[in-house]
MARDOLO-957534 format. One line per 8 residues: number of its first residue (from 0); their letters; for each residue x, y, z of C-alpha. Coordinates in steps of 0.001 Angstrom, whole numbers. Layout:
residues N
NUM = a = X:Y:Z ~ ...
***
This chain:
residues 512
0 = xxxxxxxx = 132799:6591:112454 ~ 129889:8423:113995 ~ 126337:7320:113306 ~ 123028:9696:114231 ~ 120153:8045:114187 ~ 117156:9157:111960 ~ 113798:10917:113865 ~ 111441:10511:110450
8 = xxxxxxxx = 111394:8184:107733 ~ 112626:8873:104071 ~ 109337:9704:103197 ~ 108406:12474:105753 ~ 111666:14236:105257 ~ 110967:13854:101822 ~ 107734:15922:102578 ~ 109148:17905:104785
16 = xxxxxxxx = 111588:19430:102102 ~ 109149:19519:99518 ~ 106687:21647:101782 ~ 109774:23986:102719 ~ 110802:24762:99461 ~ 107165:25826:98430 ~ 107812:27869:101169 ~ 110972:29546:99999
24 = xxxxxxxx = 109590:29801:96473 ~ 106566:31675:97292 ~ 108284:33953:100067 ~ 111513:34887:98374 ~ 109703:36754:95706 ~ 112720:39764:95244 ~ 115561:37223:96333 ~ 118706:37326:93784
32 = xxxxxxxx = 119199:34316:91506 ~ 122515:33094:93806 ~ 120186:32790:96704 ~ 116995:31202:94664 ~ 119645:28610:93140 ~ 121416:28170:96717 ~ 117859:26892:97818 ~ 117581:24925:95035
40 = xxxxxxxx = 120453:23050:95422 ~ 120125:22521:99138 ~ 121624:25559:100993 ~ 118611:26148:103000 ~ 118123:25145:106484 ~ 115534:21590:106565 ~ 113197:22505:109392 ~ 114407:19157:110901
48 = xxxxxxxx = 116718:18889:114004 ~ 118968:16063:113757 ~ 119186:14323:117460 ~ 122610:14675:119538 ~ 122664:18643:118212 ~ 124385:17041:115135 ~ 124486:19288:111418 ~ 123005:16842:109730
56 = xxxxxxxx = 121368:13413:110117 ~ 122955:9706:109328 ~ 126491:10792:107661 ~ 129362:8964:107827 ~ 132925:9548:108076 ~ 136327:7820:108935 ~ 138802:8950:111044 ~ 142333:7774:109881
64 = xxxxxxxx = 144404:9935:112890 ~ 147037:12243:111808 ~ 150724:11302:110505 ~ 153669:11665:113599 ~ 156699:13134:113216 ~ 159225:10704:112325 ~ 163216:10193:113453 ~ 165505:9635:110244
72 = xxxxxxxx = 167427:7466:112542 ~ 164616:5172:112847 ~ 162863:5340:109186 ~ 163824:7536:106722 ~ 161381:6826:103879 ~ 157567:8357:103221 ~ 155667:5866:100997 ~ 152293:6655:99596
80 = xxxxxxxx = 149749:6557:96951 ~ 148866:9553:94598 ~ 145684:10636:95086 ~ 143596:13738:93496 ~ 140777:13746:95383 ~ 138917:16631:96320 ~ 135730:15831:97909 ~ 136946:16617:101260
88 = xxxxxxxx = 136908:20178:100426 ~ 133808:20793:98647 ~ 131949:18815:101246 ~ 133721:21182:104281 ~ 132428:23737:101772 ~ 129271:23049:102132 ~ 128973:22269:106016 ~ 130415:25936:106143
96 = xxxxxxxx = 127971:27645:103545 ~ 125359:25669:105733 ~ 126007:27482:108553 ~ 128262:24357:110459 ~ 131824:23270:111386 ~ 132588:20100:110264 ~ 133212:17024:111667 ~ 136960:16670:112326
104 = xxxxxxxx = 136883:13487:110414 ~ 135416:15051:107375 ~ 138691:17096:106774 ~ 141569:15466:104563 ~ 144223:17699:104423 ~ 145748:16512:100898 ~ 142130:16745:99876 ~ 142185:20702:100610
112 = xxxxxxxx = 145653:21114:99055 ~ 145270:19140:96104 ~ 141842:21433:95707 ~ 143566:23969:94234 ~ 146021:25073:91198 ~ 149541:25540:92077 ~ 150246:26375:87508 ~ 153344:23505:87779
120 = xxxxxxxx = 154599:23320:84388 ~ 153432:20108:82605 ~ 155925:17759:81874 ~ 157350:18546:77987 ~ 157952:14388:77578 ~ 157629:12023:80503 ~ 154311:11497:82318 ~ 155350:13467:85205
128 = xxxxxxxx = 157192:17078:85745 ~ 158432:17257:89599 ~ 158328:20523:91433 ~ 160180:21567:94454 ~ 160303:24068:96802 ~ 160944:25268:100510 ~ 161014:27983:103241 ~ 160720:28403:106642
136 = xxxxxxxx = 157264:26970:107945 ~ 154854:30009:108568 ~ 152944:27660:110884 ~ 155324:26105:112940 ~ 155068:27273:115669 ~ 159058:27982:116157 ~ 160781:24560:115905 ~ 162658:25438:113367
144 = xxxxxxxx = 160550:24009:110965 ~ 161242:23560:107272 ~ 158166:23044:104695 ~ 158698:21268:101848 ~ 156845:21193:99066 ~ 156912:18198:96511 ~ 154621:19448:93615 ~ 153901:16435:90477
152 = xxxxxxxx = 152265:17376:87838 ~ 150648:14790:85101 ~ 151216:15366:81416 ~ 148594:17132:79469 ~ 146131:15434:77098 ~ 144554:17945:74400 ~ 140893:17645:74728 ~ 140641:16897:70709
160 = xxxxxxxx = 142996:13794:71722 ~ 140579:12367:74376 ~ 139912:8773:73180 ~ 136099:8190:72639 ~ 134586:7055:75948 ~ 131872:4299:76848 ~ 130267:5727:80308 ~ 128249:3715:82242
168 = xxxxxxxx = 125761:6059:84506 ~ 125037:4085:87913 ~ 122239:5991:89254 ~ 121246:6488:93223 ~ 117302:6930:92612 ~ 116643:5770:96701 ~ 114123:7590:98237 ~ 116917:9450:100036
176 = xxxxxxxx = 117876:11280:96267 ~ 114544:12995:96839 ~ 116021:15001:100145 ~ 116908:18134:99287 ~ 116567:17827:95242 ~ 119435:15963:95211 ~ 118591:13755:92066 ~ 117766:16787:90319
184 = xxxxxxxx = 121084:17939:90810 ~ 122005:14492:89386 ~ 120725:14814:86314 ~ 122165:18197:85662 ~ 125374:17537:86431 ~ 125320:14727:84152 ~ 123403:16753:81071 ~ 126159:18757:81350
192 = xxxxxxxx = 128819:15819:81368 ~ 126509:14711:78061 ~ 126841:18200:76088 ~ 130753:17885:75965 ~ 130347:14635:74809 ~ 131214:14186:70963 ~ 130985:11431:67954 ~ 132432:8428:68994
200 = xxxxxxxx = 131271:8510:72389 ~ 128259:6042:74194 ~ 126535:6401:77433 ~ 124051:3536:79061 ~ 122550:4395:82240 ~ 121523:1924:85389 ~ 119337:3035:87995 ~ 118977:1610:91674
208 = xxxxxxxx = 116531:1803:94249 ~ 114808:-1403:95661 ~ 116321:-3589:92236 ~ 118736:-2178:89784 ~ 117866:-1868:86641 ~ 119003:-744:82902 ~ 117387:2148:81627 ~ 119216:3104:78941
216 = xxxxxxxx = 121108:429:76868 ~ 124632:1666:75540 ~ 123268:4363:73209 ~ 125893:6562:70882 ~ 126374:10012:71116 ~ 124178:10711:68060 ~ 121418:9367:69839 ~ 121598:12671:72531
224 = xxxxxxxx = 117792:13239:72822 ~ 117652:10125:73648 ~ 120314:9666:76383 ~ 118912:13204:77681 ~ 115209:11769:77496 ~ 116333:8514:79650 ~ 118759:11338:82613 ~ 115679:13558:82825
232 = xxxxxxxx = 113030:10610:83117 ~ 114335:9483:86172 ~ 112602:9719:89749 ~ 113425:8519:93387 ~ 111629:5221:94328 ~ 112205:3057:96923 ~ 115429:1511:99298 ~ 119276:1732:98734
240 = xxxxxxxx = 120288:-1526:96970 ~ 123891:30:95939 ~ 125230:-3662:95784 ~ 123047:-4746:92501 ~ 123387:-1410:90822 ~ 127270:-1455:91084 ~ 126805:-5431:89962 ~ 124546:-4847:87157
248 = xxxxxxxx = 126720:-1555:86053 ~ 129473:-3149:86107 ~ 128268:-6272:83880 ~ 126948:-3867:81704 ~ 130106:-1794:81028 ~ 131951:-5128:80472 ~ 129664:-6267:77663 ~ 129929:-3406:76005
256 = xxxxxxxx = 133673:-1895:76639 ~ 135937:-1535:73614 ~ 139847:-1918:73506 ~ 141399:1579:73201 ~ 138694:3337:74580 ~ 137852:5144:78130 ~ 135722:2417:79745 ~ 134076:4095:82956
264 = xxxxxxxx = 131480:3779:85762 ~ 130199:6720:87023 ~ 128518:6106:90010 ~ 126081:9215:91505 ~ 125159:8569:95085 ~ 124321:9729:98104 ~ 126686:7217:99062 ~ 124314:5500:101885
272 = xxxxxxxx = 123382:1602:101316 ~ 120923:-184:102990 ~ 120226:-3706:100919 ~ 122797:-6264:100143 ~ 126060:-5295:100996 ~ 126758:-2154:102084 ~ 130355:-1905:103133 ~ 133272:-643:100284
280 = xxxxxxxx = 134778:-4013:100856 ~ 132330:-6142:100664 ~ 130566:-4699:97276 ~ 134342:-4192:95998 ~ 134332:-8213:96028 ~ 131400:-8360:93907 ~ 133088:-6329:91035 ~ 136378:-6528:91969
288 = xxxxxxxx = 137310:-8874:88509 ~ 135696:-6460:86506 ~ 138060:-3659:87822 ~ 140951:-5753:87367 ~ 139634:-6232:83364 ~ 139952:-2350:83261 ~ 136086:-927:83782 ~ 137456:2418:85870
296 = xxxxxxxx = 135118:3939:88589 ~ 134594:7729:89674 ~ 132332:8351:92146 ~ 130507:11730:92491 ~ 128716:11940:95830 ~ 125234:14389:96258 ~ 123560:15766:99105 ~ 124680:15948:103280
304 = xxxxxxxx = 122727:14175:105862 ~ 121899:10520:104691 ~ 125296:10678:102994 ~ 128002:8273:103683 ~ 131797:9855:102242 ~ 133184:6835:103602 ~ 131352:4430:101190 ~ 131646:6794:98484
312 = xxxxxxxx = 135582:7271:98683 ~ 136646:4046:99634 ~ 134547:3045:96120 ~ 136672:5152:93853 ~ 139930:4379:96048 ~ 140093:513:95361 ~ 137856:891:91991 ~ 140869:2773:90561
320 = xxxxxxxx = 139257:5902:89971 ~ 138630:9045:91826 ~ 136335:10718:94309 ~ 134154:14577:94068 ~ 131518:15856:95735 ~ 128867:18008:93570 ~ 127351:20654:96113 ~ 126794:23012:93453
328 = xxxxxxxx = 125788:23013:89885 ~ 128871:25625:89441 ~ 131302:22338:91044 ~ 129384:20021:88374 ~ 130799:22053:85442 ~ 134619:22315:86903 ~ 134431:17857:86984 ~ 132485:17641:83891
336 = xxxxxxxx = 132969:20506:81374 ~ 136125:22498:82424 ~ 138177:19247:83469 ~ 136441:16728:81292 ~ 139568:15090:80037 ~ 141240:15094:82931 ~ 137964:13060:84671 ~ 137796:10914:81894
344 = xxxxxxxx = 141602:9896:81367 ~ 143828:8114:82579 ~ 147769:8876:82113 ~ 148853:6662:84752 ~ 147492:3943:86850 ~ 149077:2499:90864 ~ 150591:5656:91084 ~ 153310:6200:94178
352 = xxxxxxxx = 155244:8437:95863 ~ 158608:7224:97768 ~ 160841:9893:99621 ~ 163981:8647:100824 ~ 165036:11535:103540 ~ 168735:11821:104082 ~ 169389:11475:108119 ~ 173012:13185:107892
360 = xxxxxxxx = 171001:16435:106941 ~ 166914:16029:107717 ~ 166773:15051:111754 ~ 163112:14281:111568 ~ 159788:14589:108991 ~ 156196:14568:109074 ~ 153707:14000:105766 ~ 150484:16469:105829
368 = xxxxxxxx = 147853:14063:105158 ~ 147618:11108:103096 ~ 146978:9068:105868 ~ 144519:6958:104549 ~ 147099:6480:101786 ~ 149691:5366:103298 ~ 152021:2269:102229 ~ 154364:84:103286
376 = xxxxxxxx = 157649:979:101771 ~ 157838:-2644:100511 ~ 155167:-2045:98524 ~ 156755:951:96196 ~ 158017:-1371:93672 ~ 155539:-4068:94224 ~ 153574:-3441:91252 ~ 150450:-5801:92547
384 = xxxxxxxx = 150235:-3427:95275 ~ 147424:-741:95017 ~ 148572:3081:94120 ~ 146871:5993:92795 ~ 145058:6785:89316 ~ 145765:10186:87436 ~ 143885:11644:84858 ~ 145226:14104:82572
392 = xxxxxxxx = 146376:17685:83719 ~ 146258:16694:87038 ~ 148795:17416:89932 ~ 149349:16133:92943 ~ 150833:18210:95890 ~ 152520:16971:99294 ~ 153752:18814:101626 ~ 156126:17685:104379
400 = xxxxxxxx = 157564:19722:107257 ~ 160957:18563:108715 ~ 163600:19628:110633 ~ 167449:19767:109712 ~ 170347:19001:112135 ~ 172117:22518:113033 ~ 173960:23769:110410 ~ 173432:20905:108116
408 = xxxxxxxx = 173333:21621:104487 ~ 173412:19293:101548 ~ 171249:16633:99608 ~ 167795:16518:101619 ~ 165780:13461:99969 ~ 164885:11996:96792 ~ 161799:11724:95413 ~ 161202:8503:93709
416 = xxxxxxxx = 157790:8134:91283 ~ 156115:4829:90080 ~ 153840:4181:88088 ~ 152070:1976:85369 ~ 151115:3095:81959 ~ 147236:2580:81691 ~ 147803:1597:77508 ~ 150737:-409:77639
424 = xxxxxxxx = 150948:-1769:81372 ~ 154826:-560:81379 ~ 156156:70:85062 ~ 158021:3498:84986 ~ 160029:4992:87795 ~ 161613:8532:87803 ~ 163722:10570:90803 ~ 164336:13904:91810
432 = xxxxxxxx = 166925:14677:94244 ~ 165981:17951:96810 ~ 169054:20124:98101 ~ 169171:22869:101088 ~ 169796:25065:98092 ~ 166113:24958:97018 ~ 165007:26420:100469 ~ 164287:30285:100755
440 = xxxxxxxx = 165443:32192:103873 ~ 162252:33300:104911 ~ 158403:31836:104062 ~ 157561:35329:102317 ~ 160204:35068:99615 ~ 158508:31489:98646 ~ 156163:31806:95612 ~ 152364:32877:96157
448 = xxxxxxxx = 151065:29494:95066 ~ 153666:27610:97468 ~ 152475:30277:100490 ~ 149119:29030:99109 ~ 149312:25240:99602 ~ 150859:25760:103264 ~ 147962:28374:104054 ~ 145268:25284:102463
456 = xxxxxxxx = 146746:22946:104772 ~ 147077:24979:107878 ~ 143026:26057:107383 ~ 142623:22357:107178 ~ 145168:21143:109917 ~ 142798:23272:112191 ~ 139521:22245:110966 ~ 140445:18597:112085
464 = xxxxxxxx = 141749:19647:115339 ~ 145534:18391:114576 ~ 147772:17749:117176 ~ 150168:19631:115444 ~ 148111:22521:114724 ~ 147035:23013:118662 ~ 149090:26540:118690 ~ 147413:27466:115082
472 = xxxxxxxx = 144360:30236:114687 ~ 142267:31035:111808 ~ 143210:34772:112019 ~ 146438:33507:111203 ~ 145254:31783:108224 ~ 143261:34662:107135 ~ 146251:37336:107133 ~ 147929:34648:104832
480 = xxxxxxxx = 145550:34605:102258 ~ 145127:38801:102707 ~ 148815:38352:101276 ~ 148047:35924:98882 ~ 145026:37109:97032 ~ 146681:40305:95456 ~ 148902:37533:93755 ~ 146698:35138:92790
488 = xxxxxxxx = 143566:36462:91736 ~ 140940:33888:91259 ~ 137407:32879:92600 ~ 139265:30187:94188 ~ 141298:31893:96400 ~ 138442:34439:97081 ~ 135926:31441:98665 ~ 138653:30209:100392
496 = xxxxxxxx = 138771:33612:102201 ~ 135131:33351:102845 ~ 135388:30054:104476 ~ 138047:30668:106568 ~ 136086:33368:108351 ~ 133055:31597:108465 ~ 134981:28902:110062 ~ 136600:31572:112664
504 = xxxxxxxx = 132664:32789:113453 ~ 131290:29414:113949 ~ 134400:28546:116154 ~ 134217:31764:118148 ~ 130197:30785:119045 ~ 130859:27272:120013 ~ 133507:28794:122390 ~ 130916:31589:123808
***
């Protein structure tokens, strides 16, 4: 983890920003409304030079290493947790649109892949459909490589069959929220989360600065003006006591959950603590019973510099919920209006993935990402032991590149899912078994959307500076997607474009 020590206090920077953006209001007179609302979002430069030549100032990141290549002779299972988090992504997004690389440690390569929409079928009865597919490894680097691609996807939950939710709002409103309009943001991102909301439905809000506080009792979604009245009243005050607004959120959602129905914390932050507690494990302690009574967390993280991702997604990670990263009031309406349901819902809860490679045919394997996922393979069907939570219409994606003894053909693994129903607390376990047969000759006659996921993680493999990616380039990355696009045409695939070759600029001046 890499700390950069702040040159001004909260309060300067705060002043800083406020007399830039005066700036850019009154000299961008004939600007076009994506650049006024880049600026207004953040995505305009600060004025301020962080020390050590860093992007930004104080953010925090982990670095969990990269997974080896592993001999079936000497293990041949892959045991992990599901996870469909994305932040890593949008916050490598905006580092990029910022004009920076990012840290290494910032990229999670499951994070990039699971980013985007592979269309799996859903599943037409159990929880989960399984996907697979294979071909040649574009990437590499001639070893023969196989890439495999294990696609899950979660059953589908009509949005009219959403059971009524009780959110709890935990609210960052530090002095830090005021950098860079961040708690504005905020409270957009969660009208819009209130506007989808429907009869039957409550929200309470908690704010923290110095002391947490309630500001809005649980209040039902009849009472709208209301809840909208208490989101837009809010303002940045004082220090980061993340510990007591997590506590008093917490006690909060307890007293008023209700059997049957969603029963979340949202926390908003810019992740960064500085009273009380301010490690994931240590505030985890302080609500941990309240998690195990069923109060779910997702954490939405706002702002860069004074932003700690490691807080944020360790939160969500052992809160049993999930991680994002708003950087744009467009990314606020894919969580909250366009994937609602799936944010709010669970379908299943310790969620794992076991593959069991066969050594007779699959010589060796490595996992792309999940590192910080990773489990013992006791711990599969140990149903104390912490997995991964899935909302509805979500998928997961891993990809694994291996390597197949000469000539072997046959079974290659089995896929083995676990998981526990969220209603009834019934442990369910499905397999898949994956044959030679479902490999294609050559890595163009795979699908688009499979060519997709290995282009994602290759862009990402690089970004981190892999081990494994040493031989890689960007250029190559970009001629896949050039192939790609004309089969999947979305704004997805488009910005991914863009950010690979702003990624390939900023990499070619660091080298000049």
């Amino acid at each position: 983890m890499k700390a950069k020590f702040k040159t001004l206090n909260t309060f300067s920077v705060a002043l800083m920003m406020c007399g830039l953006m005066l700036l850019t209001y009154i000299g961008c007179g004939g600007a076009d409304e994506e650049a006024s609302e880049e600026a207004a979002l953040g995505f305009i430069p600060s004025g301020l030079n962080p020390p050590n030549g860093a992007a930004y100032d104080d953010v925090f990141f982990k670095e969990y290493g990269a997974n080896p290549f592993i001999d079936t002779e000497d293990d041949h299972l892959s045991t992990f947790g599901m996870d469909v988090d994305t932040a890593s992504y949008t916050v490598t997004r905006r580092y990029l649109r910022d004009g920076h690389l990012p840290p290494t440690e910032a990229v999670r390569v499951e994070e990039f892949v699971n980013a985007f929409d592979y269309n799996y079928a859903p599943p037409s009865q159990d929880t989960f459909a399984v996907h697979i597919e294979g071909a040649p490894s574009r990437f590499g680097e001639g070893k023969r490589l196989q890439l495999l691609r294990i696609g899950i996807q979660g059953r589908v939950i009509p949005d009219e069959n959403r059971k009524d939710a009780r959110l709890t709002f935990v609210i960052d409103v530090s002095g830090s929220m005021d950098i860079e309009n961040r708690l504005e943001l905020v409270k957009q991102a969660l009208t819009l989360l209130v506007e989808q909301l429907r009869p039957g439905d409550a929200v309470g809000i908690v704010v923290y600065g110095s002391r947490a506080r309630t500001v809005l009792p649980h209040t039902g979604i009849e009472g709208r003006e209301e809840i909208l009245a208490a989101i837009q009243s809010l303002t940045p005050e004082g220090v980061t006591n993340a510990e007591e607004g997590l506590q008093l959120g917490y006690k909060l959602a307890l007293r008023n959950a209700r059997v049957g129905s969603i029963n979340r914390v949202i926390l908003c932050s810019d992740g960064v603590a500085n009273v009380g507690e301010t490690g994931p494990d240590a505030i985890l302690k302080t609500i941990r019973a309240h998690v195990e009574e069923g109060i779910t967390l997702t954490t939405v993280g706002f702002g860069m510099g004074n932003y700690n991702d490691v807080l944020m997604e360790q939160l969500a990670n052992k809160g049993n919920g999930s991680y994002a990263y708003v950087d744009t009031l467009n990314e606020a309406k894919r969580i909250f209006v366009e994937n609602l349901t799936g944010t709010l819902q669970l379908i299943a809860k310790d969620a794992k993935v076991q593959v069991d490679f066969n050594p007779e045919v699959v010589s060796r394997f490595r996992l792309l990402g999940y590192e910080n996922r990773r489990l013992d393979h006791d711990d599969f069907r140990d149903d104390d032991a912490d997995g991964g939570e899935i909302g509805s219409r979500h998928s997961v994606t891993a990809l694994y590149e291996i390597k197949l003894h000469e000539g072997a053909t046959g079974q290659l693994a089995t896929v083995f899912i676990r998981h526990e129903d969220p209603d009834t607390r019934h442990v369910s376990e499905i397999d898949e078994k994956i044959f030679s047969t479902e490999l294609k000759k050559a890595f163009e006659d795979a699908s688009p959307e499979f060519q997709l996921a290995a282009t994602v993680a290759e862009f990402a493999e690089i970004l981190r500076e892999s081990y494994w990616a040493q031989g890689g380039s960007l250029e190559a990355v970009q001629q896949s997607i050039k192939g790609i696009a004309p089969q999947i045409p979305n704004e997805r695939v488009d910005e991914l474009s863009h950010l690979v070759n702003q990624a390939n600029r900023f990499k070619a001046q660091d080298s000049e």
